[in-house]
C-alpha positions in Angstrom: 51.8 6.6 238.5 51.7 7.9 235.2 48.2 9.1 233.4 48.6 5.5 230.9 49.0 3.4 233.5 46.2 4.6 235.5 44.1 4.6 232.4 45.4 1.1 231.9 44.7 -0.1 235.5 41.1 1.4 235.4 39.9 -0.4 232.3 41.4 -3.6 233.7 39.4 -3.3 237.1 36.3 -2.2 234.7 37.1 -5.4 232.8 37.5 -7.9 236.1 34.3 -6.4 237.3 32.8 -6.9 234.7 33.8 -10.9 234.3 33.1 -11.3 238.1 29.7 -9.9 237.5 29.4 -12.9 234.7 31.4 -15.7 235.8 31.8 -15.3 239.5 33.9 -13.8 242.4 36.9 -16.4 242.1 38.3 -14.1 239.1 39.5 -11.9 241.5 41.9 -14.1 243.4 43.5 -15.2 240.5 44.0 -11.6 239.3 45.0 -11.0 242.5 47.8 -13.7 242.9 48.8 -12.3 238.9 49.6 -9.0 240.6 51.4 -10.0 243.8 53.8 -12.0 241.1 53.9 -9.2 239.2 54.7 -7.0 242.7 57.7 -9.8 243.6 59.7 -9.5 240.9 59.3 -13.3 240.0 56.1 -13.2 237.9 54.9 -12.2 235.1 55.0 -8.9 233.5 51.4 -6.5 233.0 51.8 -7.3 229.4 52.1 -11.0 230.7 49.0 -10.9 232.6 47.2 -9.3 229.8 47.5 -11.9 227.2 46.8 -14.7 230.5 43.7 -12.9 230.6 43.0 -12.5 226.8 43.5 -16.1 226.8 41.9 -17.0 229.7 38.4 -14.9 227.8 39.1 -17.0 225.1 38.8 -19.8 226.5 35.6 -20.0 228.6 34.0 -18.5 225.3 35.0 -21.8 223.9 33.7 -23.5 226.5 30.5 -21.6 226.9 29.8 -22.5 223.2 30.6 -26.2 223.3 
């Protein structure tokens, strides 16, 4: 593993802590099922999962507003 994809990997485990801390532990299966996709062959890409998850941010900050 390369020095940017550790770097990458660390700010996204600081990240899913961070929205488990906030919005609960179920975060982590669903990043967990993201990456076992990803590990298959037959999911998504990292850059994939990223914008899920940008998305998914997006989202429950909607929601948290309405």
């Amino acid at each position: 593993m390369n020095t940017a994809a550790l770097t990458a990997l660390l700010s996204l485990a600081s990240t899913l802590v961070s929205l488990a801390e906030q919005y609960g532990p179920e975060i982590y299966t669903t990043f967990l099922q993201a990456v076992e996709q990803s590990k298959s062959g037959s999911g998504p890409t990292a850059d994939e999962i990223r914008i899920i998850f940008e998305k998914c941010k997006a989202d429950n900050a909607f929601i948290q507003k309405s």
